[in-house]
C-alpha positions in Angstrom: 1.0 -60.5 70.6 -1.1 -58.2 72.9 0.9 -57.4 75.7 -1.7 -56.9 78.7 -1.4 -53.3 80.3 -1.7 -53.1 84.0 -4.7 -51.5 85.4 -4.6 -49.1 87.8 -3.6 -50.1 91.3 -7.0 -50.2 93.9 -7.1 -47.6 96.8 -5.7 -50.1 99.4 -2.7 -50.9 97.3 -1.4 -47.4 96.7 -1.7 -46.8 100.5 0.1 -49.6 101.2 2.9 -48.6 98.6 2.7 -44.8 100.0 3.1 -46.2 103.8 6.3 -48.5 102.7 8.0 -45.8 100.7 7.2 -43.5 103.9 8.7 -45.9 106.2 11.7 -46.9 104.2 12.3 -43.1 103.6 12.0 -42.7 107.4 14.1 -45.5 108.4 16.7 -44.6 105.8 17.0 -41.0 107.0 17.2 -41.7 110.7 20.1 -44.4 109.4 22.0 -41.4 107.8 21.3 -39.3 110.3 22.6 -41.9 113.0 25.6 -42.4 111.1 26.7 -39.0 111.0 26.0 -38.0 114.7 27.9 -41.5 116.1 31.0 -40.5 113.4 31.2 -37.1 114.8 30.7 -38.2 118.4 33.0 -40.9 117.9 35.5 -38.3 116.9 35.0 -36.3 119.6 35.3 -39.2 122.1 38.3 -40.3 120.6 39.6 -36.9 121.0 39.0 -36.7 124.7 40.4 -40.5 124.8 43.9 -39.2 123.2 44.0 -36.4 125.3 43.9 -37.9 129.0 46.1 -40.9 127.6 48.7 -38.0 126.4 48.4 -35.8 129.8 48.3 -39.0 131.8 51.9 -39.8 130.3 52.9 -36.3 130.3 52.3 -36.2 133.8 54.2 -39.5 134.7 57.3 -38.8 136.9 59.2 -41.6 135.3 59.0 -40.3 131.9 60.4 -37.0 133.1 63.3 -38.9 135.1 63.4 -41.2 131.4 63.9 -37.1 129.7 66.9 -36.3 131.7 69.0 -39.6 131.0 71.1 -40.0 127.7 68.9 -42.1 126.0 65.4 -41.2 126.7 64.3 -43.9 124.3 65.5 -46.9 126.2 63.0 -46.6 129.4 60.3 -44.5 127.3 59.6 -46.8 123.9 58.5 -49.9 126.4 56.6 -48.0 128.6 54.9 -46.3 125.5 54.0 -49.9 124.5 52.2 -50.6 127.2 50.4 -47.5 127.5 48.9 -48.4 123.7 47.9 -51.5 124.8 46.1 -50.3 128.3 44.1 -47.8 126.6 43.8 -48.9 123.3 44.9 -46.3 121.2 47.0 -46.7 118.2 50.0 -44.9 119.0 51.5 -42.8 121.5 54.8 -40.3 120.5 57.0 -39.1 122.7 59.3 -36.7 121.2 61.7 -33.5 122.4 60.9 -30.0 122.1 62.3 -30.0 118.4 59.5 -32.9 117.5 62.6 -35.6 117.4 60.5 -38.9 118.5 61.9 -40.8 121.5 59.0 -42.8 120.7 56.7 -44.8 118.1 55.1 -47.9 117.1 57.3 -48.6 114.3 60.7 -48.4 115.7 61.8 -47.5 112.1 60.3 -43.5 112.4 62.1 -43.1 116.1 64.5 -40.6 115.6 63.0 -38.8 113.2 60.8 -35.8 113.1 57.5 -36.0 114.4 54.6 -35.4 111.4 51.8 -32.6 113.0 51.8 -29.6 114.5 53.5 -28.8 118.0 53.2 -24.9 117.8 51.2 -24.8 120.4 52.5 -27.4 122.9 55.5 -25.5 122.5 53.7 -22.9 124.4 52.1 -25.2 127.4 48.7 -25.7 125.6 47.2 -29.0 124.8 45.2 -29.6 121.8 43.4 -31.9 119.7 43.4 -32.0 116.0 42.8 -34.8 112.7 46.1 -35.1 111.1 47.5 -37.5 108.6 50.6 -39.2 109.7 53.0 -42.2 108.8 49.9 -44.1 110.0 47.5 -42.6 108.4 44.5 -40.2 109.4 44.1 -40.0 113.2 42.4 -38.2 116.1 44.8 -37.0 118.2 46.2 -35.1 121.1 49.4 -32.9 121.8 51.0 -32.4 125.4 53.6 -30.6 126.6 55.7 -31.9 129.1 57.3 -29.3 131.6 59.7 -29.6 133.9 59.4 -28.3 137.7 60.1 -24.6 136.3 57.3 -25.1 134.0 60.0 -24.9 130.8 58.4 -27.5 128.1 61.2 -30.6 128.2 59.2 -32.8 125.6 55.9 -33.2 123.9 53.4 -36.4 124.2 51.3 -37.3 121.0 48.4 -39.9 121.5 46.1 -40.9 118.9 43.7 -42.9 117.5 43.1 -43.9 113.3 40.1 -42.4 111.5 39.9 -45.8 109.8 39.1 -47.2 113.5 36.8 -44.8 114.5 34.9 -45.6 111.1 34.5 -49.4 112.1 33.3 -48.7 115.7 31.0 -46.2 113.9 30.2 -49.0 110.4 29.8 -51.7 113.6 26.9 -49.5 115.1 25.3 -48.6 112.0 25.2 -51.9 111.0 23.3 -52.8 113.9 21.0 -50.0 113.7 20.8 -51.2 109.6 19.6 -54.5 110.9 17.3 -52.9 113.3 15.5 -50.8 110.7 15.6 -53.5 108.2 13.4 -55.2 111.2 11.3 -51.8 111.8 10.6 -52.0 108.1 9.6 -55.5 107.8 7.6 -55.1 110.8 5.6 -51.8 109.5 5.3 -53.7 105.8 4.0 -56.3 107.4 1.6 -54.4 109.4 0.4 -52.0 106.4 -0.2 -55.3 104.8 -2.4 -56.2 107.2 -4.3 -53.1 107.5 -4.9 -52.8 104.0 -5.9 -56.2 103.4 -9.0 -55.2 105.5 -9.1 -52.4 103.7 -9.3 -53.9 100.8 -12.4 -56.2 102.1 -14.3 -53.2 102.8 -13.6 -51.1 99.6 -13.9 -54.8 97.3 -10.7 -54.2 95.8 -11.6 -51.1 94.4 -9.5 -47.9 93.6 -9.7 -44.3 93.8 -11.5 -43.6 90.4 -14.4 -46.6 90.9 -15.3 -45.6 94.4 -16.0 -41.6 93.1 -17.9 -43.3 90.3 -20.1 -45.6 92.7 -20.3 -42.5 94.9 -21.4 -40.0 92.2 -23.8 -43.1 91.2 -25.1 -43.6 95.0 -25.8 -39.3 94.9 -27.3 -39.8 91.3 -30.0 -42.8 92.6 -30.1 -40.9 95.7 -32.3 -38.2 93.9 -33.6 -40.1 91.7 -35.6 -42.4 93.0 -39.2 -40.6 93.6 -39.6 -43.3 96.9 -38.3 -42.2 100.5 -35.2 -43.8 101.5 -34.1 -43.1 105.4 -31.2 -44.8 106.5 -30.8 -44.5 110.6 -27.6 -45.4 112.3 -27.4 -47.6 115.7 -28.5 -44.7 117.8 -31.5 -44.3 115.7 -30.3 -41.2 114.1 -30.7 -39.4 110.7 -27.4 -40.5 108.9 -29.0 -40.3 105.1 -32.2 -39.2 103.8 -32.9 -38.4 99.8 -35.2 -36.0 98.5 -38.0 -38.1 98.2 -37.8 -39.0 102.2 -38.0 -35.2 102.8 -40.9 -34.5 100.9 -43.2 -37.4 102.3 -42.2 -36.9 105.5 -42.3 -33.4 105.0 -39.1 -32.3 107.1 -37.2 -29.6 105.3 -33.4 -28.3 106.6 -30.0 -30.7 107.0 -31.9 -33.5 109.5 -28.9 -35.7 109.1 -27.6 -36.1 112.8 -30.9 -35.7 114.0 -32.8 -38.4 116.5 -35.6 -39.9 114.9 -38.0 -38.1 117.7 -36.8 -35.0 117.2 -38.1 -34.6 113.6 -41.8 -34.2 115.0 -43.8 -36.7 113.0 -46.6 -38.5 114.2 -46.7 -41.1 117.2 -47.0 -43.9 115.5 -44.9 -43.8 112.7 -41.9 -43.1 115.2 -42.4 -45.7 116.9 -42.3 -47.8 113.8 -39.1 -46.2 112.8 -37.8 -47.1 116.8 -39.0 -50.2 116.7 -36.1 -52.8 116.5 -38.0 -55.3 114.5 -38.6 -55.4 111.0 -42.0 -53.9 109.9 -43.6 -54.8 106.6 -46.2 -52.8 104.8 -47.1 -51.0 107.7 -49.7 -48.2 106.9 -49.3 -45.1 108.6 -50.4 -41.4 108.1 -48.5 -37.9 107.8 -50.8 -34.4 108.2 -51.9 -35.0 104.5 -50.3 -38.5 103.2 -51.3 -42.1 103.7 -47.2 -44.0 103.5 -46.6 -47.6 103.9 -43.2 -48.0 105.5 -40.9 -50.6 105.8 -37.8 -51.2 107.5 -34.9 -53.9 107.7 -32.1 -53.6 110.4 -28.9 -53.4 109.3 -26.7 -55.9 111.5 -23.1 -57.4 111.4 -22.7 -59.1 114.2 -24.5 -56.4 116.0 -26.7 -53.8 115.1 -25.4 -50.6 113.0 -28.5 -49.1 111.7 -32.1 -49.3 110.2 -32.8 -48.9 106.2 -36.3 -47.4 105.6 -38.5 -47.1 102.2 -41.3 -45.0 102.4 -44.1 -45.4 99.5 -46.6 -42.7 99.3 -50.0 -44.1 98.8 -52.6 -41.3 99.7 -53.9 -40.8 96.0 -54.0 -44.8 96.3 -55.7 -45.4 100.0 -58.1 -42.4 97.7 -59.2 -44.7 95.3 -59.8 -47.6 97.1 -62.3 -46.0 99.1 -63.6 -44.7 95.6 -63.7 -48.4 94.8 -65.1 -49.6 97.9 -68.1 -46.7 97.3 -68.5 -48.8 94.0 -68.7 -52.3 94.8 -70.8 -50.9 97.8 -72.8 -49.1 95.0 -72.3 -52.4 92.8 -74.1 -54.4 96.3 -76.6 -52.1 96.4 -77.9 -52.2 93.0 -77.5 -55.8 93.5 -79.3 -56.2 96.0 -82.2 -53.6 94.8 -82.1 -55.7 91.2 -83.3 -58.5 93.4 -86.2 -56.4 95.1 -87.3 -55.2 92.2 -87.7 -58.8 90.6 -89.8 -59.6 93.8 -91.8 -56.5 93.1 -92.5 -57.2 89.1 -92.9 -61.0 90.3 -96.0 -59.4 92.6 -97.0 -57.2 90.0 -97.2 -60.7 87.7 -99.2 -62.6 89.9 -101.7 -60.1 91.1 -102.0 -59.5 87.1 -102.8 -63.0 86.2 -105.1 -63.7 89.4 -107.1 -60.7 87.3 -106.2 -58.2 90.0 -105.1 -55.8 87.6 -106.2 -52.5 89.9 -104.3 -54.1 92.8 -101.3 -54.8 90.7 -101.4 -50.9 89.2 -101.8 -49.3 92.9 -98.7 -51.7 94.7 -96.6 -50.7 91.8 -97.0 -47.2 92.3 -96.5 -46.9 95.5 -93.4 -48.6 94.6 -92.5 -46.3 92.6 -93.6 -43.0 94.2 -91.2 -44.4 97.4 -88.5 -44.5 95.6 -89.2 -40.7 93.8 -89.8 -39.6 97.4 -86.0 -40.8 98.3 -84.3 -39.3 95.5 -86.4 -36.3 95.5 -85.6 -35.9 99.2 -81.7 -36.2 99.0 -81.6 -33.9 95.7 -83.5 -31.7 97.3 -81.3 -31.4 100.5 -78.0 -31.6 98.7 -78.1 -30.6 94.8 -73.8 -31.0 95.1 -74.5 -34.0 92.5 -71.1 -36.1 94.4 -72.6 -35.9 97.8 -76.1 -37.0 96.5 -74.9 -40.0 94.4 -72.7 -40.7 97.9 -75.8 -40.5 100.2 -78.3 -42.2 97.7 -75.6 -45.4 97.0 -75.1 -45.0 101.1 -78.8 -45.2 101.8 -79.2 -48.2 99.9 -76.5 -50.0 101.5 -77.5 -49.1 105.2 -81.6 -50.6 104.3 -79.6 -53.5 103.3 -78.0 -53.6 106.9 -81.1 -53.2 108.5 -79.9 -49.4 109.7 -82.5 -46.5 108.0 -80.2 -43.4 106.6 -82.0 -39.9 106.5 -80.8 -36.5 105.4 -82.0 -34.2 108.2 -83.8 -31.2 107.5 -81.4 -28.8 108.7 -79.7 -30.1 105.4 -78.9 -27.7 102.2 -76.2 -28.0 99.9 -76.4 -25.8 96.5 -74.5 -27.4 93.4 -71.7 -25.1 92.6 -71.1 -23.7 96.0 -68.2 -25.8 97.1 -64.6 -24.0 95.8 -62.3 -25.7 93.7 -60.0 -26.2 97.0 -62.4 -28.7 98.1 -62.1 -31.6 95.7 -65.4 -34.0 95.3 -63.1 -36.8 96.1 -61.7 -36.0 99.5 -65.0 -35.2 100.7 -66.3 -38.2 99.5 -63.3 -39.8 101.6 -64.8 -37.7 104.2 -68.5 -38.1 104.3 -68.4 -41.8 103.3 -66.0 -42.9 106.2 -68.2 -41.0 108.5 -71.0 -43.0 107.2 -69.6 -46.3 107.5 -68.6 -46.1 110.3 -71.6 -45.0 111.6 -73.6 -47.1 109.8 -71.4 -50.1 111.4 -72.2 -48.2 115.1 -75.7 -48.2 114.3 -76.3 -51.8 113.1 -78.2 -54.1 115.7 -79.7 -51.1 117.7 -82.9 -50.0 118.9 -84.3 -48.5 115.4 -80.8 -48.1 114.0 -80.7 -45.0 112.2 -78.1 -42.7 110.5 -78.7 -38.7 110.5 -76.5 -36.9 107.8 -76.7 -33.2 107.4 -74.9 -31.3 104.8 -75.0 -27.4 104.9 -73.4 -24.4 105.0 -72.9 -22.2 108.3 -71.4 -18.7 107.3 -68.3 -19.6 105.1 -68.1 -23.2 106.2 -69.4 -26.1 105.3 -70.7 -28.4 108.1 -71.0 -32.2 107.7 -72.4 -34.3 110.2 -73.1 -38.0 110.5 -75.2 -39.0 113.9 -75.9 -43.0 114.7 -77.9 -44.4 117.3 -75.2 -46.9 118.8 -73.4 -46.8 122.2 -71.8 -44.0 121.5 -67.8 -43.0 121.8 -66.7 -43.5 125.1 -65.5 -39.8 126.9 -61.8 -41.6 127.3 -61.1 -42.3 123.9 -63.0 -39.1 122.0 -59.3 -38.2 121.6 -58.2 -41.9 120.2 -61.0 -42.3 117.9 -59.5 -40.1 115.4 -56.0 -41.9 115.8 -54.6 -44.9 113.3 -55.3 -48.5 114.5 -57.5 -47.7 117.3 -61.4 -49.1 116.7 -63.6 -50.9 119.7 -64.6 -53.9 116.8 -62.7 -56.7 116.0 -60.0 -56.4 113.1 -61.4 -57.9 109.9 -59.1 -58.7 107.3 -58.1 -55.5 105.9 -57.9 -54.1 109.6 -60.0 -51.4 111.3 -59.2 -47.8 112.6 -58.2 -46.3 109.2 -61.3 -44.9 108.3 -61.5 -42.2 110.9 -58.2 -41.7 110.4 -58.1 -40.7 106.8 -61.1 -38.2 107.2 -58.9 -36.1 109.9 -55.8 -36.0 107.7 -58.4 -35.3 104.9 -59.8 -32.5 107.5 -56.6 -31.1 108.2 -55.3 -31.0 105.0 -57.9 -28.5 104.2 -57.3 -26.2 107.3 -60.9 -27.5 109.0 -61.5 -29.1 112.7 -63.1 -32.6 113.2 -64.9 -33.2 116.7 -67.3 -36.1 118.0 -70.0 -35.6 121.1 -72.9 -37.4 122.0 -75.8 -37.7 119.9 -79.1 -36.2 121.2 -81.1 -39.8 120.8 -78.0 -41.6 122.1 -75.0 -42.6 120.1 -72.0 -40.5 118.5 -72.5 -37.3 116.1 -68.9 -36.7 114.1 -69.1 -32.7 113.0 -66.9 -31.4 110.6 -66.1 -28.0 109.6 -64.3 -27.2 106.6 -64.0 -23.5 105.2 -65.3 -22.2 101.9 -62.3 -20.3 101.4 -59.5 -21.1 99.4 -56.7 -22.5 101.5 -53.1 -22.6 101.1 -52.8 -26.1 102.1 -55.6 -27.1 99.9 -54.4 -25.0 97.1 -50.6 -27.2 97.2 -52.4 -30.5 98.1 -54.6 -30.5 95.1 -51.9 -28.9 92.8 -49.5 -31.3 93.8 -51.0 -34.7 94.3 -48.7 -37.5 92.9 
């Protein structure tokens, strides 16, 4: 038979067995304590009782008249009777200066000699002392009685039994007993109570399994590579793991800190003050693209906010790559179709017999579209930027909006440094593009300017349009996530502008817009040749 061990008790249990020990421990030493302070005060009392009873008598005038007569014992033993019973002691002695007794409570020891010490009544001193005598251990009190010449006649003893003063004393310590067998129930009761709430919030759980969930908590903590910021009901820092630090890019002990203090960009604070839930909001840091969400944390009000962070700048990078493709994919589409026009033409004007005709309409074809590579190769040899502005090109003729490379234009393959990665300035370039390619669209003679070159050691991109232009108030805006004049379409708008600054920033360059010189908006941006020390970590540690 397996005889079931007892685990070890939860947290909440061995406080509440530490707190009753404590209080019975308490309770049980105040008891003693109590006990042994009433005894000896009892005794002392009882000594101060004994002593006026035995100078009250002493001082009477008929017990020294009851002295002088021949039998003292006659008037004295009844009125020593009724002294007992007045002040409640348990016996007063009246005796000679030898210590004969005139006097006692058992008429049997009158007569005989008086058990105690008198030495010092003998000399006109009253005293107190605990003395066992024929009625066992008692407090009490010795007299003398003098005459008018101040010669000692007799002695007075008044006492009361030890046994006596013990069951005044046992009757208050019973009481007291009673009252901290109360205090104790009271305090069990009320560490109960407590820890049964304690209990609720630690699940039952003792010492050993809350370390272990805590060193678990540390361990997930670090390793989860997403952000996890937990703000309390004030909407400050009260946890952050390492990978919160690093895409929010806060370095130091922030915990304690208010959420505006930690200098991160408009938006996103406000998304972290905000006290509704946000899903899958997108926002941007100086150099990464995060989609944040937060849940409040509420029990019956609120307590905090739980945030996860997702970094998705290498992401938000590819789908732009991807939406260059399928605008690529369009393109070729949509040229595929031309050209089936164009051999369709060359067919016909072949079997009318205008073979001549046919041979001249397909060269110029051809030559048109030689004159358009020729002229972006030739302006920008960097083979990422021409692919970029030839796919781009295509796409804006499908739009209706004509996109030149302006002479001013020369790019060099092999000149850009290793610090400037093809795919952020495609992010760059492109965005610029599209957006002004979408400015452009439905104008007088929509057209799109790019120039590519290099000023000194920078390289200069700039994308003109013929649209209406940015309006003076929001050239600061523009640049800003969310904010767009057009109507959101399903993926939303104002990201695009958005990504090229923190793309701009990220490699230490400046990003400006002004008015176009044939009306519109011309985006310039500068980016240095150098190697940078922000562009050196980006692209060395992209995730």
């Amino acid at each position: 038979m397996r005889i079931p061990v007892p685990g070890p008790r939860s947290l909440a249990g061995q406080l509440f067995a530490m707190q009753a020990v404590l209080i019975a421990v308490v309770v049980a030493g105040y008891a003693l304590f109590t006990y042994v302070s009433d005894r000896s005060q009892a005794e002392d009392a009882a000594g101060r009782q004994a002593t006026a009873v035995a100078r009250s008598v002493a001082d009477s005038p008929s017990v020294r008249e009851a002295i002088g007569t021949p039998d003292p014992t006659l008037m004295l033993q009844p009125y020593a009777l009724r002294v007992m019973r007045d002040t409640e002691v348990d016996f007063v002695t009246i005796m000679n200066p030898e210590g004969i007794r005139w006097t006692h409570p058992d008429e049997n020891q009158i007569g005989r000699h008086f058990l105690g010490n008198t030495a010092r009544a003998l000399k006109g001193e009253s005293f107190t002392e605990t003395y066992t005598g024929t009625l066992g251990p008692s407090v009490r009190a010795v007299t003398p009685i003098e005459d008018d010449d101040g010669r000692v006649v007799g002695m007075v003893s008044a006492g009361i039994r030890v046994e006596a003063i013990s069951e005044r004393v046992s009757d208050q310590v019973t009481a007291l007993f009673g009252v901290a067998a109360g205090a104790l129930a009271l305090g069990a009761v009320g560490t109960y109570v407590v820890n049964a709430r304690l209990r609720r919030h630690t699940h039952n759980m003792n010492a050993a399994e809350l370390s272990r969930m805590h060193d678990y908590h540390q361990a997930a903590l670090h390793a989860v590579r997403e952000g996890l910021l937990m703000l309390d009901g004030q909407y400050r820092v009260a946890l952050m793991n390492d990978g919160g630090r690093e895409l929010l890019g806060v370095d130091g002990d922030v915990v304690g800190a208010s959420v505006a203090d930690l200098g991160l960009p408009a938006p996103l604070t406000g998304a972290l003050l905000a006290s509704e839930p946000r899903v899958d909001e997108v926002h941007l840091t100086a150099d990464r693209v995060l989609v944040v969400n937060t849940s409040p944390v509420s029990g019956g009000e609120r307590r905090g906010t739980v945030v996860t962070l997702r970094d998705v700048t290498e992401l938000q990078s590819l789908m732009g790559e991807l939406d260059s493709e399928r605008g690529f994919t369009q393109a070729l589409r949509s040229q595929a179709h031309e050209a089936a026009n164009r051999l369709h033409t060359v067919v016909s004007l072949i079997e009318l017999g205008r073979a001549e005709e046919a041979v001249d309409f397909a060269t110029a074809e051809l030559e048109l579209a030689q004159a358009l590579t020729d002229q972006v190769v030739a302006a920008v040899s960097e083979p990422v930027l021409a692919a970029l502005l030839l796919g781009k090109t295509a796409q804006a003729n499908e739009r209706g909006v004509e996109l030149v490379v302006s002479e001013d234009s020369g790019l060099d393959d092999g000149l850009l440094p290793e610090s400037l990665p093809a795919r952020d300035l495609v992010t760059i370039l492109g965005n610029l593009i599209d957006n002004a390619v979408d400015a452009a669209q439905g104008s007088v003679r929509a057209r799109v300017t790019v120039t590519a070159a290099t000023e000194g050691d920078e390289l200069l991109l700039s994308v003109a349009d013929t649209g209406d232009g940015v309006d003076p108030a929001h050239a600061s805006q523009v640049f800003e996530r969310g904010f767009s004049t057009k109507p959101s379409g399903p993926g939303g708008r104002g990201l695009g502008l958005a990504l090229v600054r923190q793309a701009v920033t990220r490699h230490e360059g400046t990003l400006s817009v002004a008015a176009a010189e044939g009306g519109g908006a011309e985006f310039a941006v500068r980016l240095p040749l150098r190697t940078t020390t922000a562009a050196v970590r980006t692209s060395g540690g992209a995730r």
